[in-house]
C-alpha positions as CSV (number, residue, x, y, z in Angstrom):
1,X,86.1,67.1,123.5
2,X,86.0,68.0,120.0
3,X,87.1,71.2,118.6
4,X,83.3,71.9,117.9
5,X,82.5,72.2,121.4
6,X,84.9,74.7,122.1
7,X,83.2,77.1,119.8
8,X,79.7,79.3,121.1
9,X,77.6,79.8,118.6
10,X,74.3,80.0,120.1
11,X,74.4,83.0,122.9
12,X,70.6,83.5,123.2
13,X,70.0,80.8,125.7
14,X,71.3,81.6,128.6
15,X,69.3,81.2,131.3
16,X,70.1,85.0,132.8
17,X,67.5,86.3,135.0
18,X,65.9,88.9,132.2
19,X,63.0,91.9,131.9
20,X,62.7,91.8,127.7
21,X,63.3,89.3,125.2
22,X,66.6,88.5,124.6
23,X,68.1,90.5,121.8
24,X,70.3,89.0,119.3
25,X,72.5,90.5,116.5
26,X,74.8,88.5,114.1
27,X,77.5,88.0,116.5
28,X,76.9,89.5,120.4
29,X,73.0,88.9,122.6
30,X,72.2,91.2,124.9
31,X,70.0,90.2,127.9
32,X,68.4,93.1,129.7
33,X,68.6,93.0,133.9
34,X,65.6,93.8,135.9
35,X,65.4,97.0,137.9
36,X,66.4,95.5,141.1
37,X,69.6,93.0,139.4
38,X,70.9,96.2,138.0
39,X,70.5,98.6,141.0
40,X,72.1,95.3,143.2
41,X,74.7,95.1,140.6
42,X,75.6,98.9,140.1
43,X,75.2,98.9,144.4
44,X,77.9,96.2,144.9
45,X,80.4,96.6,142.2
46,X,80.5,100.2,142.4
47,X,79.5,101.4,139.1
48,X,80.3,104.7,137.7
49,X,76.5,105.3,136.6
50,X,73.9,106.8,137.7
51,X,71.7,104.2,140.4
52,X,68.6,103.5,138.4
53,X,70.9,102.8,135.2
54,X,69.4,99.7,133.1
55,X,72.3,97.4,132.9
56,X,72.4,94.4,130.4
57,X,74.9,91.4,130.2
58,X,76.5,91.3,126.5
59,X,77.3,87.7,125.4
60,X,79.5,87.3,122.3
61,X,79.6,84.1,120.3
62,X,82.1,82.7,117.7
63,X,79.0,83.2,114.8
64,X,80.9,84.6,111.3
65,X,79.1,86.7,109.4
66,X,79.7,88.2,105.9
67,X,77.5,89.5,103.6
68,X,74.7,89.3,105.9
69,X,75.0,85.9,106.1
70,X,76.0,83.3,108.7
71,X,78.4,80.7,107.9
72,X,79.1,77.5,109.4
73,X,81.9,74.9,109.0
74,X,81.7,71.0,108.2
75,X,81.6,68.3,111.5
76,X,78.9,70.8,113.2
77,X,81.6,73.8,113.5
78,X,78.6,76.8,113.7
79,X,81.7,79.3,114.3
80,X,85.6,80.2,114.5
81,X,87.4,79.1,117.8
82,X,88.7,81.9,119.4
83,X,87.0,84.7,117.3
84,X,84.3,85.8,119.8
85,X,87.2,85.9,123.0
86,X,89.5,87.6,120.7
87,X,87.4,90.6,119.2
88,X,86.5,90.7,123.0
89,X,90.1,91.2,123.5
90,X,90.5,93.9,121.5
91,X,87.5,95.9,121.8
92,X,88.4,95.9,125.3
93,X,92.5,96.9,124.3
94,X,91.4,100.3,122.6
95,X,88.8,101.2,125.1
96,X,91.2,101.5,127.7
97,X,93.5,103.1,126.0
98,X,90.8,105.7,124.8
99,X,89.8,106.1,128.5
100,X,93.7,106.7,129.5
101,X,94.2,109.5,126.7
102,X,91.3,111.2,128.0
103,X,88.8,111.0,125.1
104,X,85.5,109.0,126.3
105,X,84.2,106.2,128.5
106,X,82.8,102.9,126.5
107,X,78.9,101.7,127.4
108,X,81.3,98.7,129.1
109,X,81.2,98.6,133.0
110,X,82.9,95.0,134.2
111,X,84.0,92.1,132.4
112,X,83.2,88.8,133.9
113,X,84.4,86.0,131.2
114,X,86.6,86.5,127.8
115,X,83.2,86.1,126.1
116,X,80.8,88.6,128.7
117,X,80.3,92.2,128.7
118,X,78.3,93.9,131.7
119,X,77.0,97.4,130.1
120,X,75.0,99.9,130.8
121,X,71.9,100.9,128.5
122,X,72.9,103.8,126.5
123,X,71.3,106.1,124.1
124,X,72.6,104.9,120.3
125,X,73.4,107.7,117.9
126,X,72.0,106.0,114.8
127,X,75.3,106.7,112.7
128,X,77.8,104.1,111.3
129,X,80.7,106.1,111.9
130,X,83.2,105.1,109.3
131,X,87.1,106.2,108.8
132,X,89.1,105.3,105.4
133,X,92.6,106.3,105.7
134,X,93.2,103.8,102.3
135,X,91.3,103.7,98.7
136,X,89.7,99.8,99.1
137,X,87.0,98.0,98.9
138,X,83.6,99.1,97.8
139,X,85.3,102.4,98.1
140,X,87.3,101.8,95.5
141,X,84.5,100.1,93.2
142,X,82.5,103.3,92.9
143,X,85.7,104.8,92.8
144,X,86.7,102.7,89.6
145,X,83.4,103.2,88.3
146,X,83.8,106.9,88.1
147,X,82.6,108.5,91.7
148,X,84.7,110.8,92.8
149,X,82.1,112.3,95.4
150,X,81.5,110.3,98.7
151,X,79.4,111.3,101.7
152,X,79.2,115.5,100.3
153,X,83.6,114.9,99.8
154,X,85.0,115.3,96.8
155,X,88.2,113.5,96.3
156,X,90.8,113.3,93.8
157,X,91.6,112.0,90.2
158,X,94.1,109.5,89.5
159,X,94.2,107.8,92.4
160,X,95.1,104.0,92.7
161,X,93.4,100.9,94.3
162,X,94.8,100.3,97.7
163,X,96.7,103.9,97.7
164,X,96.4,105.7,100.9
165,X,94.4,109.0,100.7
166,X,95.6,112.3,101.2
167,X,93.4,112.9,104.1
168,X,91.7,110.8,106.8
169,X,88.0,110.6,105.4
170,X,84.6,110.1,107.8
171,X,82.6,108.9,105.4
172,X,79.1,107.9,107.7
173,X,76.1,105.8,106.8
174,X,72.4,105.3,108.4
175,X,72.6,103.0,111.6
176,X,68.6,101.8,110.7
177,X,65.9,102.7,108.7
178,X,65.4,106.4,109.4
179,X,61.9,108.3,108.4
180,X,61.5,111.9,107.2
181,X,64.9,113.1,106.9
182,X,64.9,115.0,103.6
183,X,67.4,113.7,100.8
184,X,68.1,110.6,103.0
185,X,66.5,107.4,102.0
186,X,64.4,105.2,104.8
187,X,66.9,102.3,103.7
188,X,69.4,100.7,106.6
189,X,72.8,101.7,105.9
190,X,72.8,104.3,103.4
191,X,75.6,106.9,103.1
192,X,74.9,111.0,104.4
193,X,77.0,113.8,104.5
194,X,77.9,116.4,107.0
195,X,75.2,118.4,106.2
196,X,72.5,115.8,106.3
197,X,73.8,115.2,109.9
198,X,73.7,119.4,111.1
199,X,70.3,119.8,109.2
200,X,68.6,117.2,110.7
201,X,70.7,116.2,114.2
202,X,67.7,115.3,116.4
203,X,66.9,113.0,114.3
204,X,70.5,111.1,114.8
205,X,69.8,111.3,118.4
206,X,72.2,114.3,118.9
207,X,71.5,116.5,122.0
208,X,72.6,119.3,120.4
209,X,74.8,120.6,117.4
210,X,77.7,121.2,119.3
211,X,78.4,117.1,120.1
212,X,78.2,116.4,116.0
213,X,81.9,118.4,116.4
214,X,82.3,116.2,119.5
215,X,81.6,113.0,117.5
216,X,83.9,113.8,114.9
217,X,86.7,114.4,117.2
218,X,86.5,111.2,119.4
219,X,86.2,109.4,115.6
220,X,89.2,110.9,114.6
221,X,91.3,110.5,117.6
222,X,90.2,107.2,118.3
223,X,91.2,106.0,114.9
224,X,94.7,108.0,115.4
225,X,95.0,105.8,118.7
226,X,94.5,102.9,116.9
227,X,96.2,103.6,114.2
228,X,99.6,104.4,115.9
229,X,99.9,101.7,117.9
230,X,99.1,99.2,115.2
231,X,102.1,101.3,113.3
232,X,104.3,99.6,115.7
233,X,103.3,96.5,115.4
234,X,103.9,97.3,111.4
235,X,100.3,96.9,110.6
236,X,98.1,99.3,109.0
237,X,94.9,100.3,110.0
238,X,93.0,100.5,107.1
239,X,89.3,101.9,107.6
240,X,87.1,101.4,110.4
241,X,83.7,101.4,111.5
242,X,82.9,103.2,114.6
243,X,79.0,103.6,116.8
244,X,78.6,106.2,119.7
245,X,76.2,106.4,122.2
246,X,74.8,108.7,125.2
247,X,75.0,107.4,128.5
248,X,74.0,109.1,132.3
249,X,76.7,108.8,135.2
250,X,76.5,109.0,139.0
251,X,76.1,112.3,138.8
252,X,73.5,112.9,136.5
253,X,75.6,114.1,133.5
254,X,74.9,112.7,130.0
255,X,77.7,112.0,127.9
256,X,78.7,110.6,124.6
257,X,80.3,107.1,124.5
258,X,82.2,104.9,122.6
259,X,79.8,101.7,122.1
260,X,79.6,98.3,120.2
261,X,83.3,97.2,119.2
262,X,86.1,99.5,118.2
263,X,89.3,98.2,116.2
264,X,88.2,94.7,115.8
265,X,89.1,92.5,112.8
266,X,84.8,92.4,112.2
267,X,84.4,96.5,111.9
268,X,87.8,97.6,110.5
269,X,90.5,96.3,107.9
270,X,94.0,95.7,108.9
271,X,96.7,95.0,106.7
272,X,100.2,93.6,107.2
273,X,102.5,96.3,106.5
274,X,105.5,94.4,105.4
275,X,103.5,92.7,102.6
276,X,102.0,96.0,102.0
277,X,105.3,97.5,100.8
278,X,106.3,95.0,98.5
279,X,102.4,95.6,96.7
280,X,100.8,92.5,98.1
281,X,97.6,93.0,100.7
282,X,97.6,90.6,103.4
283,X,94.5,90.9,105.8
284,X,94.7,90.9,109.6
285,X,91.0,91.3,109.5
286,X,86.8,90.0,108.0
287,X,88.1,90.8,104.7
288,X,90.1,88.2,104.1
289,X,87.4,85.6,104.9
290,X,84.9,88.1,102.5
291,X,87.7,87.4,99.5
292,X,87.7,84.0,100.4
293,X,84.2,83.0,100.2
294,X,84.3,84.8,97.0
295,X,86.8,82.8,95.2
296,X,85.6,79.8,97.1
297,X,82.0,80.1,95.0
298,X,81.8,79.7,91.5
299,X,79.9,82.7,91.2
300,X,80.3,85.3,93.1
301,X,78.0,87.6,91.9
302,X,75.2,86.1,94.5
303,X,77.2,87.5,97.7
304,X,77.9,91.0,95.7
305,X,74.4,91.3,94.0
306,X,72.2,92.6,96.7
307,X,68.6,91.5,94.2
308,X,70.2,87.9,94.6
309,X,69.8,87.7,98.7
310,X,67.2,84.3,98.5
311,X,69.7,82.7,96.7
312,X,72.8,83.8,99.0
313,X,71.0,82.6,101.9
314,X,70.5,79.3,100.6
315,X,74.7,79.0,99.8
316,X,75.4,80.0,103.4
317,X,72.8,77.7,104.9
318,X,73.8,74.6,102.3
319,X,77.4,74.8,102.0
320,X,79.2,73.8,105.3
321,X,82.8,75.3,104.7
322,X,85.6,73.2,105.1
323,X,87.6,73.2,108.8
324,X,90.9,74.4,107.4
325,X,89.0,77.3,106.0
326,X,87.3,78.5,109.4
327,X,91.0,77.3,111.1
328,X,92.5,79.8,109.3
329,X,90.0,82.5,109.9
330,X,90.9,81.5,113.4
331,X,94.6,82.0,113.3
332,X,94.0,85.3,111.6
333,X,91.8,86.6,114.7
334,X,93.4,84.7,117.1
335,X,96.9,85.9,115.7
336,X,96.2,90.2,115.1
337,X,94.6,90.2,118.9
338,X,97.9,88.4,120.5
339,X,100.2,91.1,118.6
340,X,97.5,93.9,119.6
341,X,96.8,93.0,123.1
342,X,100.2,91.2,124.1
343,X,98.3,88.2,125.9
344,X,97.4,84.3,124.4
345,X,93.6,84.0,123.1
346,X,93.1,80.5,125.3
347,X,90.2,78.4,123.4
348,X,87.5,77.9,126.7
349,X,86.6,74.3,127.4
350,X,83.1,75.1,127.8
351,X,82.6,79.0,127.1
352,X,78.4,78.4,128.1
353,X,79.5,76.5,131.3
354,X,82.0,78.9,132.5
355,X,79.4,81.9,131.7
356,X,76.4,80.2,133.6
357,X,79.0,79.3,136.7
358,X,80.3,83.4,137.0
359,X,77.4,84.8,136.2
360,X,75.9,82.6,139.0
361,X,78.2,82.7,141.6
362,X,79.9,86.1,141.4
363,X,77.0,88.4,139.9
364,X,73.6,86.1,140.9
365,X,71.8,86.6,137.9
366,X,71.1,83.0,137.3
367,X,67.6,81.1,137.9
């Protein structure tokens, strides 16, 4: 079997017993359970949810995206070996660490294979929840470029690329296109402040004002969390991207969640902290691959340049990257979730063939 087989890259074909289309984002698919596969499943497995909860199986792939595009590898590689098991892996690390400390429950209920979530439908705030304890990135571009207010903060003169900042800063964007919030433009992903998010919280999908306090505080701890136990692995977590949701349990009660991925080498930066002290960055995380396709191109200005999306398409559809380059993207994710999680990222034979045999014999959600 060659080492292209061992990589999923196309997750939307399951055949999972479904009641929508199935929906797919750069990297996970979610396939939506009928009514009477989700009260059967919540039934039997015990589920902490309320018993008409809509549950959906999550199916992640080894797909690499970067600046929205996807890229594939030469000899039919479409993805990274390992990369879909091990953000798994890691996601699934911090979440139950967050449940132990006592700060919130993930939308994740079971999980049947390295590559399968089973979750319940929740509610999503439509916030990118971002945390930069470090001065990097595009960050640091405006920064150099003479911003010195992000998201409503002001921040300091004289500070230096890669310098860590003297306060942890939440620095959110739109999760969407949002209509008819004042000062915010209907464009995906644009950054708000504070205020934009107390003046107008209904239309974030907050229940109330008081859980915009709530939402800060899980973003804050949860990135503490993370961040000290990567300190003892001597890595340093960097910046972060977080999403929250609002869920129903047995008992009725809604409450805000954790949701997507938390601490993963795709929604955060991670650097090694030996290199960091003697001024080199090293990254444990998506960034790496980001600077490599960039000096990998001879002009770089089509992945930076946002007017030049036709023709950044076209270099990620018509330049198959070589193996050693997605290999080493491997070993990075492969290698940070080991450290992190303290268990071997095993490569699956067959990741489709193991999904359709659990999902058929141990959940019956298979036609």
């Amino acid at each position: 079997m060659s080492l292209a087989d061992k990589v999923l890259a196309v997750n939307n074909d399951l055949p999972i017993r479904t009641v929508a289309p199935v929906h797919s984002g750069k990297v996970r698919s979610v396939y939506w359970l009928t009514k009477a596969d989700s009260a059967r499943l919540i039934e039997e497995k015990g589920y902490d949810v309320a018993p008409d909860s809509d549950l959906a199986i999550m199916v992640i792939s080894d797909r690499i995206s970067a600046f929205d595009c996807i890229w594939h590898g030469e000899g039919g590689m479409n993805g990274v070996p390992g990369k879909g098991a091990a953000l798994n892996a890691i996601s699934n690390h911090w979440f139950k660490l967050f449940r132990e400390q006592g700060l919130a429950d993930s939308h994740i209920l079971d999980i049947p294979h390295p590559f399968v979530w089973v979750v319940q439908k929740a509610k999503p705030v439509m916030i990118e929840a971002i945390c930069r304890q470090y001065i990097t990135g595009s960050m640091w571009r405006s920064y150099a470029k003479g911003e010195r207010e992000f998201c409503g903060i002001e921040i300091a003169d004289n500070l230096e690329k890669d310098q860590k900042l003297p306060e942890l800063l939440i620095t959110p964007s739109t999760k969407g296109i949002l209509e008819g919030i004042p000062g915010v433009p209907a464009v995906d992903d644009v950054n708000i402040t504070r205020s934009d998010i107390d003046n107008n919280f209904e239309a974030f999908n907050f229940r109330d004002q008081a859980d915009i306090d709530l939402y800060e505080k899980l973003l804050r701890e949860g990135f503490d969390v993370i961040s000290n136990e990567l300190a003892k692995l001597d890595q340093i977590f960097v910046d972060t991207k977080f999403e929250f949701g609002y869920v129903t349990d047995k008992d009725g009660q809604e409450k805000l969640i954790y949701m997507d991925e938390v601490g993963t080498p795709d929604s955060s930066r991670i650097w090694d902290g030996p290199q960091y002290r003697e001024g080199k960055i090293v990254e444990n995380s998506k960034e790496g691959f980001r600077q490599l396709l960039l000096n990998h191109f001879p002009d770089p200005d089509i992945l930076l340049n946002k007017d030049r999306m036709e023709e950044r398409s076209a270099l990620a559809r018509d330049n198959a990257l070589p193996e050693e380059v997605l290999m080493a993207v491997s070993e990075t994710y492969r290698g940070i979730a080991e450290k992190i999680t303290g268990q071997p990222i095993v490569l699956s034979e067959n990741p489709k063939a193991e999904i359709i045999a659990i999902l058929s014999e141990q959940y019956g959600l298979i036609d």
